[in-house]
C-alpha positions in Angstrom: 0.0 0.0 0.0 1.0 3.5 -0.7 2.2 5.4 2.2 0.3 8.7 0.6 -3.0 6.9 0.8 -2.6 7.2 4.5 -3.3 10.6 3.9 -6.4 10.5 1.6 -9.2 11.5 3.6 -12.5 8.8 3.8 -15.5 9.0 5.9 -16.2 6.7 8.9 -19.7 5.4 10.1 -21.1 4.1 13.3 -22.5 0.5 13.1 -25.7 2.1 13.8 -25.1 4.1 11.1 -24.1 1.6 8.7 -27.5 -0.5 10.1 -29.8 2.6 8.9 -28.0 2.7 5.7 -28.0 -1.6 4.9 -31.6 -0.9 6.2 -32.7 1.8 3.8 -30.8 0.4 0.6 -31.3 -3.0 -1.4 -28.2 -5.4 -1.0 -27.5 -4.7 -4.8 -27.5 -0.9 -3.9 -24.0 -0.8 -2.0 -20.8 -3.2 -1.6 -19.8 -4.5 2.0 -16.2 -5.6 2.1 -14.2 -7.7 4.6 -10.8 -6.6 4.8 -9.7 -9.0 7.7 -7.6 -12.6 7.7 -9.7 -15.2 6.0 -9.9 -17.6 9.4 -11.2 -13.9 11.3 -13.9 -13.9 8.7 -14.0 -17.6 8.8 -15.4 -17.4 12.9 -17.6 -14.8 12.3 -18.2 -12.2 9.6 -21.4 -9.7 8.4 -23.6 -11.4 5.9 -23.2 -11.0 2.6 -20.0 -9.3 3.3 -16.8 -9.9 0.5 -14.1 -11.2 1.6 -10.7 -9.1 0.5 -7.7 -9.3 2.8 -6.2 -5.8 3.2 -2.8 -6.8 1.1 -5.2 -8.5 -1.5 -7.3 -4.8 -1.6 -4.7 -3.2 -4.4 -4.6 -6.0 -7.0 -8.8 -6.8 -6.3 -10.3 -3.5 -6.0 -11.1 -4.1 -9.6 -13.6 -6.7 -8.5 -15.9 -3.9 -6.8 -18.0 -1.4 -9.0 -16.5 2.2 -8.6 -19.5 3.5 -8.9 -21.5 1.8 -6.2 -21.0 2.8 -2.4 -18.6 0.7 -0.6 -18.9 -0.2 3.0 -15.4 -1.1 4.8 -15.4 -3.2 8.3 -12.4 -5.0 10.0 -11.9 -6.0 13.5 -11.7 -2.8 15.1 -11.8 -0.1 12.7 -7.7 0.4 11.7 -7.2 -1.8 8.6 -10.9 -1.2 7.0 -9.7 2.8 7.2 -6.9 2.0 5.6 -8.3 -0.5 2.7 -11.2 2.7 2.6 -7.7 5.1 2.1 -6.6 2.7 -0.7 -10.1 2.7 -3.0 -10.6 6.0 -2.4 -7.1 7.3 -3.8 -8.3 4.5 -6.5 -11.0 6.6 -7.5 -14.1 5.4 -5.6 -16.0 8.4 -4.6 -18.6 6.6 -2.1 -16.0 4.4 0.4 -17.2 4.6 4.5 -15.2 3.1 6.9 -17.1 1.0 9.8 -15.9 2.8 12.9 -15.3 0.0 15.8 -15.5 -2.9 13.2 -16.9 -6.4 13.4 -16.3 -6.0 17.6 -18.8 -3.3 17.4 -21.5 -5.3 15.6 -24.1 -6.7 17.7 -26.8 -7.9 15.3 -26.6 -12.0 14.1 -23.5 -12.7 12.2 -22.6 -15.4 9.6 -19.8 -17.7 10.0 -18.1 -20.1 7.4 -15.3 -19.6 4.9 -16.2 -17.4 2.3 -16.7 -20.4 -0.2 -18.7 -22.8 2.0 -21.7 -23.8 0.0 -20.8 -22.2 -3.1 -19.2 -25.9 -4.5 -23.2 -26.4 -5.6 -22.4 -23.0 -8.2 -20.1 -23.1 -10.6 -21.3 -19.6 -11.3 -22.2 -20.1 -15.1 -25.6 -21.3 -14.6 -28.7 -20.1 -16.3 -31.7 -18.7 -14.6 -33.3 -21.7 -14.7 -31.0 -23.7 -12.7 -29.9 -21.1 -10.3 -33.9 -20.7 -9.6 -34.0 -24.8 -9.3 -30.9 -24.7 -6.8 -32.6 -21.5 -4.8 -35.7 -23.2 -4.1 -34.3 -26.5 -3.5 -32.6 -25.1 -0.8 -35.9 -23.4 0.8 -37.2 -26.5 0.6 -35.1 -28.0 2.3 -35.2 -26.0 5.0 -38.5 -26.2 4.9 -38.5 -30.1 5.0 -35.8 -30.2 7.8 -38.2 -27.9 10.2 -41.3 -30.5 9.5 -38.7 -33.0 11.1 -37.3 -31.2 13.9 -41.4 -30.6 14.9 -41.7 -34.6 15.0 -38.9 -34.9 17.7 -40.1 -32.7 20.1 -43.3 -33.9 22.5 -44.1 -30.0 23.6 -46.7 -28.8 21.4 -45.7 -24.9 22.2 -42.4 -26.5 20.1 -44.0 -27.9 17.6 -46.1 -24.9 17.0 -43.0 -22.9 16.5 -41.5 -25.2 14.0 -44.6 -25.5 12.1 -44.7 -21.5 12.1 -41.3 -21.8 10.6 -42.5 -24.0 8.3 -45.0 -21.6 7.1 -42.5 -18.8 6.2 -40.6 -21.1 4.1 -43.5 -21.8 2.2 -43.8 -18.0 2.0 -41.0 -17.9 0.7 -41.2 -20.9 -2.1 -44.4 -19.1 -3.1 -42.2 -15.7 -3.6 -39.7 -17.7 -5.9 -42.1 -19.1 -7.8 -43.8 -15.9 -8.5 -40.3 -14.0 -9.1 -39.4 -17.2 -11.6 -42.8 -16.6 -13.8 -42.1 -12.5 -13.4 -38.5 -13.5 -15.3 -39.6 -16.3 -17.5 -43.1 -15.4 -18.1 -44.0 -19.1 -17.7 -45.0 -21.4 -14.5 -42.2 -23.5 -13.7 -42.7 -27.1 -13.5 -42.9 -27.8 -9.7 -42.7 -32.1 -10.3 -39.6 -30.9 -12.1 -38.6 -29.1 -8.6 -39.3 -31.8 -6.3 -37.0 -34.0 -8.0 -34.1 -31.7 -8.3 -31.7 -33.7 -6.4 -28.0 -32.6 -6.1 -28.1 -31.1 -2.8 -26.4 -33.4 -0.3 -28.2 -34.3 3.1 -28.3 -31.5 5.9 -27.9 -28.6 3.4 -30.3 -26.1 3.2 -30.7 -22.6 2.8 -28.1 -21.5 5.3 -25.3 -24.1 4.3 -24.7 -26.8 6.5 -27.7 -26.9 9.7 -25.0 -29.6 11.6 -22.8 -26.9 13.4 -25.8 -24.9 14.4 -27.8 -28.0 16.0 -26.0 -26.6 19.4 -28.3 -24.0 19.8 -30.8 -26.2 20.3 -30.7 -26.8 24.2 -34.9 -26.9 24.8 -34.3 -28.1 27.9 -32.6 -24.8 29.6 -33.9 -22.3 27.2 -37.1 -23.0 25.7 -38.8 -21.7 22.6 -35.6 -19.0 22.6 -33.3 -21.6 22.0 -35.5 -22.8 18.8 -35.2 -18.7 17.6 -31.9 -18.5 17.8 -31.6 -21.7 16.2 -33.7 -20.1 13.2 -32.5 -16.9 13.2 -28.6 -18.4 12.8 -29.7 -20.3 10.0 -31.7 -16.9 8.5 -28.5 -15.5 8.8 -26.7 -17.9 7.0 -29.2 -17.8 4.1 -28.7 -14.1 3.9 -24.8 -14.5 4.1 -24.9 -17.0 1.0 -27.5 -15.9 -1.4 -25.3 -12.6 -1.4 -21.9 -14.8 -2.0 -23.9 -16.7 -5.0 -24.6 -13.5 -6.5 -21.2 -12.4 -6.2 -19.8 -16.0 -7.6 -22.4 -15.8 -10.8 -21.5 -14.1 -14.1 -25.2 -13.6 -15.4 -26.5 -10.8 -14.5 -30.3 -12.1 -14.1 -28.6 -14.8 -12.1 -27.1 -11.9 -9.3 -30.4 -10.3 -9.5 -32.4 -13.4 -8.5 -30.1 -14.2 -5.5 -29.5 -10.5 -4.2 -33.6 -10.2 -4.3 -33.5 -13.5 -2.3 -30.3 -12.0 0.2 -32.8 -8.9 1.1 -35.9 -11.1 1.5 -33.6 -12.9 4.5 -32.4 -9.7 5.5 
């Protein structure tokens, strides 16, 4: 990095101001990027955020549209003001630095390398099979609530998965109706159900097994069974925003950012 950059001045933003912003804007509208370590971002990291290490930043800011706001975050504040130093000396006129960092952040985060999941994409798919992947996933979440209801004997429990349920099917019903908005056709839902290249225990959020810990019923109730949804929420949010970064159609990144605000 350039030492004058050090002196190029960028603005910084409060997480709460950097909240109102991701709140107010589509996640198409602006560009989060995570300057930190890949095993920092690997424990924990803000969904939908990309993943550039700070010495990566000078050889990949041509990855990130110049024209589109970009939102900078690291641990603590230092090396996102200096990657926000570095774009804006690189001609990006909308760059914020996240005062206080990821430490700062306390609404759910994502964890998981930046490519878990993503083996399912190669990232040249048509619409058709990214919108077959997409709601294979729902669906699978979907299917994998239905179970979790069967294995517990408290109906309050049950209720809650089967609420959980519902909102997936919300959701299925969403993707079906954003597929015929594209497509101008129905697509074939027998077609759907036997879609079948998504291994066992991945759904919308990735893998469910290394969440499954957040289900202690026993101590904390139907909170436990929130969290437990609201981790896996997360998750969906964190990787429909890196599909749309992996694909190369542009109808493709449409589909899944639409689905990453949906989550959001």
């Amino acid at each position: 990095m350039n030492w004058k950059n050090l002196f190029t001045p960028v603005a910084n933003m409060s997480v709460e101001a950097v909240k109102e912003f991701m709140n107010n804007h589509g996640s198409s509208e602006y560009q989060l990027v995570d300057v930190r370590q890949p095993k920092e971002y690997e424990r924990e990291h803000l969904p939908g955020a990309k993943l550039i290490p700070l010495k990566e930043l000078p050889r990949r800011a041509n990855e990130l549209d110049v024209d589109k706001p970009v939102i900078v975050y690291c641990a603590v504040g230092g090396r996102s003001k200096a990657g926000a130093q570095l774009l804006s000396a690189q001609g990006f006129s909308k760059v914020y630095n996240v005062s206080g960092g990821i430490k700062a952040w306390r609404d759910p985060k994502a964890s998981g390398s930046y490519d878990e999941g993503l083996d399912l994409f190669s990232g040249n798919e048509e619409f058709s099979d990214a919108f077959a992947l997409a709601y294979s996933m729902e669906d699978g979440l979907q299917r994998y609530y239905n179970n979790l209801s069967d294995t517990f004997a408290d109906t309050e429990y049950q209720e809650m998965f089967h609420r959980l349920t519902e909102f997936e099917n919300i959701h299925k019903e969403r993707l079906l109706e954003e597929y015929k908005h594209a497509t101008g056709k129905d697509p074939d839902r027998k077609a759907l159900s036997n879609f079948g290249h998504i291994p066992e225990g991945i759904v919308e959020g990735g893998s469910v097994s290394r969440f499954l810990h957040k289900l202690t019923t026993e101590t904390n109730g139907l909170y436990a069974i929130i969290d437990f949804a609201m981790a896996l929420e997360t998750q969906a949010y964190d990787m429909y925003g890196r599909l749309a970064q992996k694909s190369s159609k542009r109808d493709v990144q449409d589909l899944f950012m639409h689905l990453a605000v949906e989550e959001k």
